[in-house]
N, C-alpha and C positions, 0 to 999 in steps of 0.2 A: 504494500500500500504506500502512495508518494501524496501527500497532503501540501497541496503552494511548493511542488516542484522539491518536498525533502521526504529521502526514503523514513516512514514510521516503523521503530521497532514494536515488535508483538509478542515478547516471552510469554505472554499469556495466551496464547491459541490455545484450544485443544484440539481443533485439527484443521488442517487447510487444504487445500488442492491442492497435486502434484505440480510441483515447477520445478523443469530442467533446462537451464539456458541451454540454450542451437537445437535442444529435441521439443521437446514440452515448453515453451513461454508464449510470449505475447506477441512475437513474427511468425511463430511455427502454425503450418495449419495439420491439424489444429492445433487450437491455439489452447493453451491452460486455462484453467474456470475462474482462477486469481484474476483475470485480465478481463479489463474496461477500459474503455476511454476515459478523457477526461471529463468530469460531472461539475454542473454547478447548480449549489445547492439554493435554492431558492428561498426569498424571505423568510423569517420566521422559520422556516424548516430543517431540519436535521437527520442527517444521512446515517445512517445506523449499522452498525455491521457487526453480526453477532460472533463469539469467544470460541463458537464450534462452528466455524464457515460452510462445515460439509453438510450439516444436519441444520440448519438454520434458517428461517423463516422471515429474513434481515431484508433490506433496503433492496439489495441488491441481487434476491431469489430468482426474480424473473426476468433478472438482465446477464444472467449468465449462461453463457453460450461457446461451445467449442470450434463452430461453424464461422458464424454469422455475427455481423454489428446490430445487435438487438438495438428495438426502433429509441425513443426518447421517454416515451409513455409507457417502460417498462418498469421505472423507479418507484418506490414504495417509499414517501415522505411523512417521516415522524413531524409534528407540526406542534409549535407550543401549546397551542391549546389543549393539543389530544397531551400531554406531560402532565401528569398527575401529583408524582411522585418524586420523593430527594431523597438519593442514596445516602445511606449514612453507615455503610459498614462495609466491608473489604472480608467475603469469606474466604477466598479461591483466588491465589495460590497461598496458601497457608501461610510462605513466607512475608506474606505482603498485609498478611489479615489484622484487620485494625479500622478505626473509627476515620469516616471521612468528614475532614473537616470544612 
Protein backbone atom coordinates (compact mmCIF):
# COMPACT_ATOMS: atom_id res chain seq x y z
CA UNK A 1 0.00 0.00 0.00
CA UNK A 2 1.77 3.60 -1.04
CA UNK A 3 -0.50 6.60 0.66
CA UNK A 4 0.64 10.50 -1.06
CA UNK A 5 3.30 8.48 -3.03
CA UNK A 6 5.08 6.79 0.58
CA UNK A 7 5.28 2.95 0.72
CA UNK A 8 2.84 2.11 4.32
CA UNK A 9 4.39 -0.58 6.40
CA UNK A 10 1.64 -3.29 7.68
CA UNK A 11 3.33 -5.67 10.41
CA UNK A 12 -0.06 -6.20 11.35
CA UNK A 13 -1.76 -8.13 8.38
CA UNK A 14 -2.97 -11.34 8.82
CA UNK A 15 -2.96 -12.08 5.50
CA UNK A 16 -2.58 -10.49 2.08
CA UNK A 17 -2.25 -11.47 -1.56
CA UNK A 18 0.54 -13.14 -3.09
CA UNK A 19 3.05 -10.43 -4.53
CA UNK A 20 6.12 -11.49 -6.46
CA UNK A 21 8.00 -8.66 -8.21
CA UNK A 22 8.41 -9.65 -12.40
CA UNK A 23 5.85 -12.97 -11.71
CA UNK A 24 2.89 -11.83 -9.52
CA UNK A 25 2.66 -7.66 -9.16
CA UNK A 26 1.01 -4.98 -10.58
CA UNK A 27 2.73 -5.13 -14.49
CA UNK A 28 2.22 -8.83 -14.59
CA UNK A 29 -0.98 -10.16 -16.10
CA UNK A 30 -2.14 -11.15 -14.10
CA UNK A 31 -1.68 -8.99 -12.17
CA UNK A 32 -1.68 -9.52 -7.82
CA UNK A 33 -5.02 -8.63 -5.98
CA UNK A 34 -2.72 -6.20 -3.77
CA UNK A 35 -2.92 -3.89 -6.82
CA UNK A 36 -5.06 -0.80 -7.66
CA UNK A 37 -4.63 2.31 -9.20
CA UNK A 38 -4.44 5.38 -7.70
CA UNK A 39 -7.90 6.24 -5.59
CA UNK A 40 -9.03 9.46 -4.29
CA UNK A 41 -10.94 9.58 -1.47
CA UNK A 42 -13.78 11.60 -1.53
CA UNK A 43 -15.02 14.25 1.08
CA UNK A 44 -15.83 13.30 4.30
CA UNK A 45 -15.19 9.80 3.35
CA UNK A 46 -12.70 7.04 4.29
CA UNK A 47 -11.06 4.23 2.59
CA UNK A 48 -11.00 1.24 4.69
CA UNK A 49 -8.96 -1.66 4.31
CA UNK A 50 -9.24 -4.56 6.56
CA UNK A 51 -6.13 -6.45 8.84
CA UNK A 52 -7.06 -9.94 6.88
CA UNK A 53 -7.04 -8.46 3.19
CA UNK A 54 -7.84 -12.17 1.94
CA UNK A 55 -11.14 -12.67 3.81
CA UNK A 56 -12.39 -9.08 4.16
CA UNK A 57 -15.34 -7.21 3.36
CA UNK A 58 -13.13 -3.68 3.02
CA UNK A 59 -13.39 -0.75 0.73
CA UNK A 60 -11.64 -2.37 -1.65
CA UNK A 61 -13.74 -6.04 -2.13
CA UNK A 62 -15.16 -5.26 -5.25
CA UNK A 63 -12.28 -3.58 -6.98
CA UNK A 64 -10.09 -6.28 -6.83
CA UNK A 65 -9.21 -7.80 -9.81
CA UNK A 66 -6.55 -10.07 -11.56
CA UNK A 67 -7.72 -9.22 -15.11
CA UNK A 68 -9.07 -6.11 -15.50
CA UNK A 69 -9.07 -2.13 -14.36
CA UNK A 70 -12.27 -2.54 -12.24
CA UNK A 71 -14.67 0.47 -13.25
CA UNK A 72 -14.64 3.76 -10.42
CA UNK A 73 -18.02 2.80 -8.89
CA UNK A 74 -16.59 -0.32 -7.42
CA UNK A 75 -15.24 1.47 -4.04
CA UNK A 76 -17.02 0.98 -0.93
CA UNK A 77 -16.93 4.41 1.12
CA UNK A 78 -16.94 4.50 4.84
CA UNK A 79 -18.54 8.08 5.37
CA UNK A 80 -18.50 10.18 8.60
CA UNK A 81 -21.77 9.84 9.35
CA UNK A 82 -22.16 6.00 8.92
CA UNK A 83 -18.69 6.24 12.11
CA UNK A 84 -20.31 5.48 15.16
CA UNK A 85 -17.79 4.51 17.20
CA UNK A 86 -13.88 5.45 18.91
CA UNK A 87 -11.55 2.90 19.37
CA UNK A 88 -10.12 2.85 22.44
CA UNK A 89 -8.13 -0.22 22.83
CA UNK A 90 -5.27 -2.08 20.86
CA UNK A 91 -6.14 -6.04 21.32
CA UNK A 92 -4.18 -7.73 18.38
CA UNK A 93 -0.92 -7.96 18.00
CA UNK A 94 -0.43 -8.52 21.62
CA UNK A 95 2.79 -6.79 21.42
CA UNK A 96 1.03 -3.42 20.62
CA UNK A 97 -2.11 -4.20 23.01
CA UNK A 98 -2.83 -1.14 25.17
CA UNK A 99 -5.38 1.97 25.53
CA UNK A 100 -5.80 4.22 22.41
CA UNK A 101 -5.37 7.52 23.26
Amino acid sequence: MVVDGTPLSEPYLGSNFPYTPGKLDCSTTPRSLRCFGPVAVPKDSYLMLGDNRTDSSDSAYRCRSSEATPSEDCWRWATRDGIVGKASAVLWPVSRMGVVR
